[in-house]
Every structure is written in C-alpha cells, then in structure tokens.
C-alpha positions as CSV (number, residue, x, y, z in Angstrom):
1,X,0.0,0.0,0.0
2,X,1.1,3.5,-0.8
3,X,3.3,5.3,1.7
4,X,2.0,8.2,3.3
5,X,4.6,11.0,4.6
6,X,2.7,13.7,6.6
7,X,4.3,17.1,7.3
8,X,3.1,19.2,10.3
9,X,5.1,21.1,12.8
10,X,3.9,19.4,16.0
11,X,2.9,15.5,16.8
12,X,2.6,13.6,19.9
13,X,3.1,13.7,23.1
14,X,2.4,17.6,22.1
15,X,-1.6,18.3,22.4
16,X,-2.3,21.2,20.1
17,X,-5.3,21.0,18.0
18,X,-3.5,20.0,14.8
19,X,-1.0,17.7,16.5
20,X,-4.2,16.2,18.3
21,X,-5.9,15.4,14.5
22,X,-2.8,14.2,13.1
23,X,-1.9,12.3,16.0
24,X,-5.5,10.5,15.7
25,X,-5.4,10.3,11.5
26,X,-2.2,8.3,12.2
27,X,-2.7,6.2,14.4
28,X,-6.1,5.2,12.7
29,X,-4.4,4.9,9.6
30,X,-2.1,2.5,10.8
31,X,-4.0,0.2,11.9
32,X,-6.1,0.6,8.4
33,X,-2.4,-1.1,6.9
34,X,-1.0,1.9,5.6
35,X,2.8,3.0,6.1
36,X,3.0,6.5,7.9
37,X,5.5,8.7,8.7
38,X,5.2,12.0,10.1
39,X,7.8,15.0,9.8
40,X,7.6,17.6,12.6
41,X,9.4,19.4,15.2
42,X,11.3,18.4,18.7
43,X,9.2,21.1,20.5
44,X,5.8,21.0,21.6
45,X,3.4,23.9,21.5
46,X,3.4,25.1,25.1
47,X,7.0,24.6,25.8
48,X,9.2,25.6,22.9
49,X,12.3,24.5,25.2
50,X,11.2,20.3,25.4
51,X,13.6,18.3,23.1
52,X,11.3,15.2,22.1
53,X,13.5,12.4,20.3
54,X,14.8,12.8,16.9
55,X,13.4,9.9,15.7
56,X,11.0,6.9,17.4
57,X,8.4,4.8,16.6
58,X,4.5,5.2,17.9
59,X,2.0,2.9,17.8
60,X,3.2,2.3,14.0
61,X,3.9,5.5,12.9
62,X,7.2,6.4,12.1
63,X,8.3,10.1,13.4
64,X,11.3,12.1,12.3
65,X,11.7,15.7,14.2
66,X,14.0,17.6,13.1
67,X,16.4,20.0,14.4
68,X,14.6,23.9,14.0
69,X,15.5,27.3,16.4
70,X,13.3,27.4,19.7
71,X,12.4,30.9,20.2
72,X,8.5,29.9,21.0
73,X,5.8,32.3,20.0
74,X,6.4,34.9,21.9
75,X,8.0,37.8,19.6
76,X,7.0,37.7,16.3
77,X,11.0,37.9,15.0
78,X,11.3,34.7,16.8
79,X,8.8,33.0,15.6
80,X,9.9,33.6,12.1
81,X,13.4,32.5,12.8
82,X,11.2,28.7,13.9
83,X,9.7,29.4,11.1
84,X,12.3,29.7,8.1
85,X,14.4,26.8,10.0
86,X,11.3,24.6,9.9
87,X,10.6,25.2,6.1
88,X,14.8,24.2,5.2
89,X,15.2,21.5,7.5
90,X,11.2,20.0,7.0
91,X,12.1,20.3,3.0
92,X,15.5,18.4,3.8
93,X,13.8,15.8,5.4
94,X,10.9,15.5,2.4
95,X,13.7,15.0,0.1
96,X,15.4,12.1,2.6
97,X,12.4,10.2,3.5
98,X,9.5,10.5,0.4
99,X,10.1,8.6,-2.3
100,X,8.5,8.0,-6.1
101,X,4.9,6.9,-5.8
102,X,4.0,7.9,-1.7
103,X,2.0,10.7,-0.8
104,X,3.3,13.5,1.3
105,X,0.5,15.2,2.7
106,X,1.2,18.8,4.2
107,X,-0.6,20.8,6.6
108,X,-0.8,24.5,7.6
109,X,1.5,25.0,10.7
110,X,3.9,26.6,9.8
111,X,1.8,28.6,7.1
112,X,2.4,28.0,3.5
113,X,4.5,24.4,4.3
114,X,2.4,23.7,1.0
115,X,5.1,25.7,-0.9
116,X,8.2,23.6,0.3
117,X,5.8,20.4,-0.1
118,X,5.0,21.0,-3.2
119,X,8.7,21.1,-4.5
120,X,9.9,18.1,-2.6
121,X,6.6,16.0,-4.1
122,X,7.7,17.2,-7.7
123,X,11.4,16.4,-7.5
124,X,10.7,13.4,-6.0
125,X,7.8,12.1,-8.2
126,X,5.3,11.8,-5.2
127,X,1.8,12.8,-5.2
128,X,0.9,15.8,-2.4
129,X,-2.3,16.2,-0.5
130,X,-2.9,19.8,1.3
131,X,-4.7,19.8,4.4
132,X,-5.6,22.8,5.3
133,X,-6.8,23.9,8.9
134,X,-6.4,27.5,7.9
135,X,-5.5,29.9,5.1
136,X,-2.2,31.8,4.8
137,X,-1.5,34.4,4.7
138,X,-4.7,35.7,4.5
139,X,-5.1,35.3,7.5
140,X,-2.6,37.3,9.2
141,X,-3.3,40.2,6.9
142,X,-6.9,40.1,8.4
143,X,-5.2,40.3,11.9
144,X,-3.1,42.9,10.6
145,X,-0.2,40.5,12.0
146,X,1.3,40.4,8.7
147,X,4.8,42.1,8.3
148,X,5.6,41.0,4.8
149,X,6.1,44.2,2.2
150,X,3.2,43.6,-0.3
151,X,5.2,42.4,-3.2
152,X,6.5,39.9,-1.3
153,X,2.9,39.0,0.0
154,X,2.1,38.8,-3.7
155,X,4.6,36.3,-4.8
156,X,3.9,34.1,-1.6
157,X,0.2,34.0,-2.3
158,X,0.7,33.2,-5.8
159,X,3.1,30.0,-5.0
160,X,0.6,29.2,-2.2
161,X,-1.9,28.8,-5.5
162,X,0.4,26.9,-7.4
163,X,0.9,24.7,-4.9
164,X,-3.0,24.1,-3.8
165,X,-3.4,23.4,-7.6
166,X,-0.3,21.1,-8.2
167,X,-2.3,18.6,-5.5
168,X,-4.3,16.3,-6.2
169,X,-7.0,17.1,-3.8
170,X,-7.3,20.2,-1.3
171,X,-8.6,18.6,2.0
172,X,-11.1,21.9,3.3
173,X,-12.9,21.8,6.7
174,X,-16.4,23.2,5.3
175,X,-18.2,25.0,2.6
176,X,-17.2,28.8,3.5
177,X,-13.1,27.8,2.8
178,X,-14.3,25.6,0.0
179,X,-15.7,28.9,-1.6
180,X,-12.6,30.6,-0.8
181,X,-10.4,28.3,-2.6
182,X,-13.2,28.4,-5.5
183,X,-12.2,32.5,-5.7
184,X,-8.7,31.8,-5.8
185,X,-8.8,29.7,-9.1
186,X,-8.5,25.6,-7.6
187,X,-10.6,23.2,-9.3
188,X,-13.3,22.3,-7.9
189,X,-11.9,18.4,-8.4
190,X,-9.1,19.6,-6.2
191,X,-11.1,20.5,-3.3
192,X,-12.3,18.0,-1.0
193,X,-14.7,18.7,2.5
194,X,-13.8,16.6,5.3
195,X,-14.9,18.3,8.3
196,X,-12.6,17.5,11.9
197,X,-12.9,15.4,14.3
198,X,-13.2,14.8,17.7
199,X,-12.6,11.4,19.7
200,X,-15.5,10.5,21.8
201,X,-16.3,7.3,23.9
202,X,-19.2,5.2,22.6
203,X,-20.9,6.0,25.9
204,X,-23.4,8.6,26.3
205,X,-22.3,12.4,27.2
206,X,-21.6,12.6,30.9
207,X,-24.1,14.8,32.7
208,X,-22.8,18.0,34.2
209,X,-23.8,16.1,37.9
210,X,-20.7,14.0,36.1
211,X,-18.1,15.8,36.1
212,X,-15.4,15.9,38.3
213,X,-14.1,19.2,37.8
214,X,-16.9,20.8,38.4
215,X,-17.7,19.3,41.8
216,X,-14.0,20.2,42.5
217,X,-14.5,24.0,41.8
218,X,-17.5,23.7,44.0
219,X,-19.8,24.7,40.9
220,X,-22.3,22.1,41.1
221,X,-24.6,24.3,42.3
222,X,-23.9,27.2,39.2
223,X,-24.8,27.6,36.2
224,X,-21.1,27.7,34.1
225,X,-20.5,29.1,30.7
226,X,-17.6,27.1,29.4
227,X,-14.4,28.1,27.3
228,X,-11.8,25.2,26.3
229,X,-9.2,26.3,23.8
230,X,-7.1,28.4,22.7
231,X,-8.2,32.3,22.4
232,X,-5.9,33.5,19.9
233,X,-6.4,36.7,18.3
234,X,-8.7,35.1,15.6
235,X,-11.1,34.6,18.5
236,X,-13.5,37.4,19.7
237,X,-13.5,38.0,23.6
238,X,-15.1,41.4,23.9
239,X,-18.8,40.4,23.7
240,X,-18.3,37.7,26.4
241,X,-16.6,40.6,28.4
242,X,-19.7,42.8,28.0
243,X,-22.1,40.2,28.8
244,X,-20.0,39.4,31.8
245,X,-20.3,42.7,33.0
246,X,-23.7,42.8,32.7
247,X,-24.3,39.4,34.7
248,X,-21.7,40.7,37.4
249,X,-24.1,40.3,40.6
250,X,-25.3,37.2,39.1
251,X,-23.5,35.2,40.8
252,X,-24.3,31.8,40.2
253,X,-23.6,32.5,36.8
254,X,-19.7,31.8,36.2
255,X,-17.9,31.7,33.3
256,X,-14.8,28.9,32.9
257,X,-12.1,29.5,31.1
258,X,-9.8,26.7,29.9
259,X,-7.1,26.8,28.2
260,X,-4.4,29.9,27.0
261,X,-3.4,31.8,24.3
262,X,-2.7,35.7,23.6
263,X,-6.8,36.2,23.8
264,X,-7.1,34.2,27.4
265,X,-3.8,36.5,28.7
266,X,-5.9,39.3,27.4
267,X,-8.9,38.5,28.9
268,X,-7.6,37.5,32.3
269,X,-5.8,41.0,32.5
270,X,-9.5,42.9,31.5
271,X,-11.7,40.8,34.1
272,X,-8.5,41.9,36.9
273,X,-8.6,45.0,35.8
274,X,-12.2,45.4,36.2
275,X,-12.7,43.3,39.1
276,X,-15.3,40.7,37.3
277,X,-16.0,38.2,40.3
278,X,-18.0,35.8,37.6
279,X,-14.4,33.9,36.0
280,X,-12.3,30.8,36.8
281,X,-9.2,30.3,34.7
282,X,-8.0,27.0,34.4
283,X,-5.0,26.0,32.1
284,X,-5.0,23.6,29.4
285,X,-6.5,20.4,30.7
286,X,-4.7,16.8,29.7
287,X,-6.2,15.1,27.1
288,X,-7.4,12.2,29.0
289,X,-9.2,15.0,31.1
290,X,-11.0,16.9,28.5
291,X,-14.2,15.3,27.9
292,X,-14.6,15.5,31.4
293,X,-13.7,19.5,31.8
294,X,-16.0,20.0,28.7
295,X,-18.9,18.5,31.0
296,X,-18.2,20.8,33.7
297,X,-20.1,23.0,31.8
298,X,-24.1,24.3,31.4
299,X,-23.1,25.5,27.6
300,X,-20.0,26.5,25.8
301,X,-18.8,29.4,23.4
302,X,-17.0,29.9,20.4
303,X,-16.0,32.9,18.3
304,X,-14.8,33.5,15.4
305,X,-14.3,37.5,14.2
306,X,-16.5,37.6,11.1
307,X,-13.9,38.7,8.5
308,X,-12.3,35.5,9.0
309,X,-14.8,33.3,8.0
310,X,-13.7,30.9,5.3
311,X,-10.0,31.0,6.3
312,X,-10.4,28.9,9.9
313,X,-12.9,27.0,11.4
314,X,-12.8,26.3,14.9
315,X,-12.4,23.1,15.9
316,X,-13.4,23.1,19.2
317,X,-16.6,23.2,18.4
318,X,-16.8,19.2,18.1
319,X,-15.5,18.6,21.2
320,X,-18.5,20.5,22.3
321,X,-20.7,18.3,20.6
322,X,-19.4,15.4,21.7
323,X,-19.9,16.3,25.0
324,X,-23.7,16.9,24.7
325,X,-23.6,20.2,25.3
326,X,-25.1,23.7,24.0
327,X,-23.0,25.8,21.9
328,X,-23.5,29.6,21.4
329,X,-21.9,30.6,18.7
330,X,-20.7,34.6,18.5
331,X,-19.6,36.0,15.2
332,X,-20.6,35.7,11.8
333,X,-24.8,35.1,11.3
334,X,-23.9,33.1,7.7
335,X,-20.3,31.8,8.8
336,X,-19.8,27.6,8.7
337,X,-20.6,26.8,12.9
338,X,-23.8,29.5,12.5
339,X,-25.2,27.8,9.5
340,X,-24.4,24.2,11.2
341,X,-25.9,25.3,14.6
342,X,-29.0,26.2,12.8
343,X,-28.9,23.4,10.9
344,X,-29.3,20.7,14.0
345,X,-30.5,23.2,16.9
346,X,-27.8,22.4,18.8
347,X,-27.5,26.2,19.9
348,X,-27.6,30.0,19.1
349,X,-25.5,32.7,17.3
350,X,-25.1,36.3,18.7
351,X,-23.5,38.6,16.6
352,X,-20.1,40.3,17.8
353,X,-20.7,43.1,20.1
354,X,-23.7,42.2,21.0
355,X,-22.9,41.7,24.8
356,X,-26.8,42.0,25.4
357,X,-28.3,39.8,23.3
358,X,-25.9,37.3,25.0
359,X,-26.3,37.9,28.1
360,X,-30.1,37.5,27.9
361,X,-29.5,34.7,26.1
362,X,-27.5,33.0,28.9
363,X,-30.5,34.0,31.4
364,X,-32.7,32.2,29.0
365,X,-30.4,29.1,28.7
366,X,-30.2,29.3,32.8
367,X,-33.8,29.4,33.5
368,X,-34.6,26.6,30.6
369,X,-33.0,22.9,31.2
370,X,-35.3,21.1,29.0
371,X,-34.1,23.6,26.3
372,X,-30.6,23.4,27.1
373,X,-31.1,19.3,26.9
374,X,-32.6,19.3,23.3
375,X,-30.1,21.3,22.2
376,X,-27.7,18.9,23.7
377,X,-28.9,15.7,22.2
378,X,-29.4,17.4,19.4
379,X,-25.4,18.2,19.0
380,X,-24.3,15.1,20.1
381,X,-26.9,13.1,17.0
382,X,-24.8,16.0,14.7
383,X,-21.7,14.6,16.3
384,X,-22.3,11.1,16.0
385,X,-23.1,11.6,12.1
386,X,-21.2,14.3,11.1
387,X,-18.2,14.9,13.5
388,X,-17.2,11.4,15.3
389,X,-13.3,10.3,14.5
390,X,-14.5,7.1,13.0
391,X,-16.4,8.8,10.2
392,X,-13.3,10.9,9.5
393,X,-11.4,8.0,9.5
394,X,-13.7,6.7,6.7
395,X,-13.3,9.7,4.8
396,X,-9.9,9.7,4.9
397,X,-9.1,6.2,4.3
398,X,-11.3,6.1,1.1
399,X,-9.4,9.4,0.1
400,X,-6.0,7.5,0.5
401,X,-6.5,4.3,-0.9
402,X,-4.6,3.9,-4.3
C-alpha cells in the first residue's frame, strides 16, 4: 500500500489542535495497513524549550523531528526564525524520507508548508495532498499581524496557488473555505470537505452532575458558561466581556475558562482589571481530562471575528458536541458553525458586540433545562453523524487508498 509522509510542525506527546488530528489520523491509519510517517518538530506547542527524540516509533507511525530554532511564539521575530528553519530543514527531510509513488500530505502549521511540499513531491515524483486547517497568509493580513512588504505577500500568495493546484485534492474543513479556494482559481476536483474530528467514547455524554471538575470548583450548584481552547487573536472575547459585566451580581452565573493563548492572557488582565467576580481560569486540561472539563459545563462558546470566516474553522466546536452540550456561537450570522448550529439546533448565534443579546441569552439558557437538553442531544446526534473520528477515518481512508 502507498506510503503516506505527513508534514506538520507538532505531533505527539504535544496536544495542540493539529498535533491532536494528526496524531489520531495516524494512528487510525495505521491500523487501516498503511505505512506512515510523520515529519515535525522536537518542540511542543506550550513549551518551545522540550527536546522530544529525533526519531521513534508510535503505535506504527514512524516520526522524524527535526532540528529547527526554539524561540517559542512569543516575539514575532522569533517565531519567524522557527519558522524559516522549519521550512529548510522540514524540505530536507521531504527530500530524505518521500520517495517516487508515496504521498506526502502537508498541513498548515507553519503557514504555507504547502510551498516547500510542493517542490519536494515534484522532484521526488510523489503525489501531495494539502490539508488545510487554515488559510495563509490571509489570515494574518486580516489580523493585521502580517509584516511582509506587499510584493512579497504577492509572490507568496501566488506559489501558495500553485501549490494548492499542483495537488491532487485540497482537504477543506467546510463550505465557506471551500468557496474561498473556489475564488482563488483551484478546481473544484481539487477540493475535498472533510470536516474535523473529535474522539469521543461510545458512551453517552456525561451529565454535568458528572463531572469531576466541576464538583472540584464547587460549581455544582452554578450555572457555568464554558471556554476550552485556545483564544488566539482570531477569536473574539469582547462580547463575552460585555455580557459578563452585565451578569456581574449574578453570581451563580460563572464563566470557565480553559485553556491559554494571547486572547485568554488578554482576557484574564481585562476581568482583573475590572474586578469581574464571575471567571475561573483554568490551564489547558490533559487530554485524558478533556471530555470530562467539557462536561463541567451548562453551555460553551465559540468565536470566530466575522472577516475571517472561510479562512479557519474552529475546531473546538466538536469537542462541544461530543460532549452533549449547547453551543453559542458569537460571530458571523452566515459563517460555517452558524449555518451548522441552525442546521441541527444544537445552539444559538449572537453577533459580535452584542454583549446584550448574550447575556439574555445566557438567562434564558439558565432558567430553561429542558431547552438546554434538546439542544444537547441534538449536538451530540450531529456529532455522532457528522463529526465522530470514525467517520473521519472513513473519509480519509477512502481518500487514501490507491
């Protein structure tokens, strides 16, 4: 069976979201009888300083990390140096380990590891695959975190292209990047939707009487809003903020924050700074904890600023589904979660900066259990059929197979 050579900057033991998919695609695939290898980093995510082995074996899949600078993500000129020493020793590697007739399937961390990919696949007559959790660098311009001179912004954005239509197939995570992709001249042959994933037991959703977590904050008796993630800057904060403000003397109303990211430092310094007595801030949770920290919670949030929509789709929200829980969604009324949400009831969208429509909403969701329920079941049934890692699995393996 063909060889499959996956590029990504992070894989196990690290437990960022795309380390966590292609940690799981892997392993799955392996035990499906293909060959897979992985090419990645020695860091992990939260700890840029961990030097994980430069090469082992898990559960089947091969791994090679490779040597890259450490800086972290902290400073923007450091990141770039982990960056440019990713793309030369990454395309290095590519050239060492693919060979004529495996596919080398790249996805987007660092951004634009298509480019590199692309070449290696060519010179080495192996067919590439991009999966794409994001779109670059579109997405930093839309931040206004982009500090390329626009000429050079050009000429990257048109390789990017080239190398989305030298694949094969595009792997998308939903209609709205699909369309985006459409705009930027791939075939639609080239472009495939499989939406992500998240692992779930074949149990029913624990209850929020459940969870252990939430008896060990002593919040059995609230009603919690949860958060469990990253908030990076792509991820909207100020309407929760508002709302929060508004529900201050509410006070078994709290809202739990899990996880990190420049947003979460953000946020933690604004409800300080304006003495919010409605917050917990917890860090990331271990993996083997997570579907019990997602239970701790009467209903979740996402955001996603509207102008990004197409270019990322946050994955958390299946975890949030799995979990049997209500999701509001707060950004764009026609992005990808909105039109899913309304597609199985499993929640509500509030537009950004509406701080009072969410907060009522909350109130409403508070005072309403056999709402909150329906909404529940009616996520996890979307789960089950839509977003369970078996299905993806399937997807994947019939995309694979020679």
């Amino acid at each position: 069976m063909t060889k499959l050579v996956f590029v990504n900057r992070y894989f196990f033991p690290d437990e960022s979201a795309t380390s966590q998919l292609l940690t799981d695609l892997t392993r799955a695939l392996t035990k499906s009888g293909f060959e897979v290898q992985v090419i990645c980093s020695r860091q992990r995510y939260d700890d840029p300083n961990v030097r994980l082995p430069a090469s082992e074996t898990i559960e089947g899949v091969r791994v090679h990390r490779i040597w890259t600078t450490c800086f972290g993500r902290q400073r923007l000129l450091g990141r770039a140096f982990d960056y440019a020493t990713f793309y030369l020793s990454s395309a290095a590697a590519m050239l060492r380990f693919v060979r004529r007739g495996d596919t080398l399937i790249a996805e987007t961390d660092p951004p634009l590891i298509s480019i590199p990919a692309m070449l290696a696949s060519k010179l080495k007559g192996a067919e590439l695959i991009n999966w794409l959790q994001d779109i670059f660098p579109e997405v930093a311009t839309i931040l206004g975190a982009n500090p390329l001179p626009r000429w050079l912004d050009v000429a990257l954005c048109r390789l990017r292209n080239a190398s989305l239509k030298a694949a094969r197939v595009n792997v998308v995570l939903g209609e709205r990047m699909q369309g985006q992709l459409l705009r930027t001249g791939i075939p639609s042959d080239k472009i495939r939707i499989i939406a992500n994933w998240a692992e779930g037991s074949e149990d029913p959703p624990k209850s929020v009487q459940q969870s252990l977590l939430r008896s060990k904050l002593g919040l059995s008796d609230h009603f919690v809003v949860g958060y469990s993630g990253n908030l990076g800057r792509a991820h909207e904060f100020q309407t929760v903020l508002g709302a929060a403000e508004q529900l201050r003397n509410q006070m078994n109303i709290v809202f739990l924050m899990v996880g990190g990211g420049v947003g979460m430092t953000q946020l933690e310094k604004a409800v300080a700074d304006k003495d919010l007595p409605n917050f917990r801030f917890l860090p990331y949770l271990p993996r083997e904890a997570l579907s019990d920290g997602l239970a701790a919670a009467d209903v979740h949030w996402v955001s996603l600023l509207p102008a990004l929509e197409g270019f990322i789709v946050p994955s958390k929200f299946c975890g949030i589904l799995a979990a049997g829980r209500p999701v509001v969604f707060i950004g764009d009324a026609d992005g990808e979660l909105a039109r899913e949400i309304r597609a199985c009831g499993c929640g509500n969208n509030v537009q950004v900066g509406n701080s009072r429509a969410f907060a009522e909403l909350l109130t409403a969701l508070q005072s309403d259990p056999m709402r909150r329920e329906l909404m529940g079941v009616n996520g996890y049934k979307r789960y089950a059929e839509h977003h369970c890692a078996r299905r993806a699995y399937e997807r994947w393996t019939q995309l694979l197979k020679p």
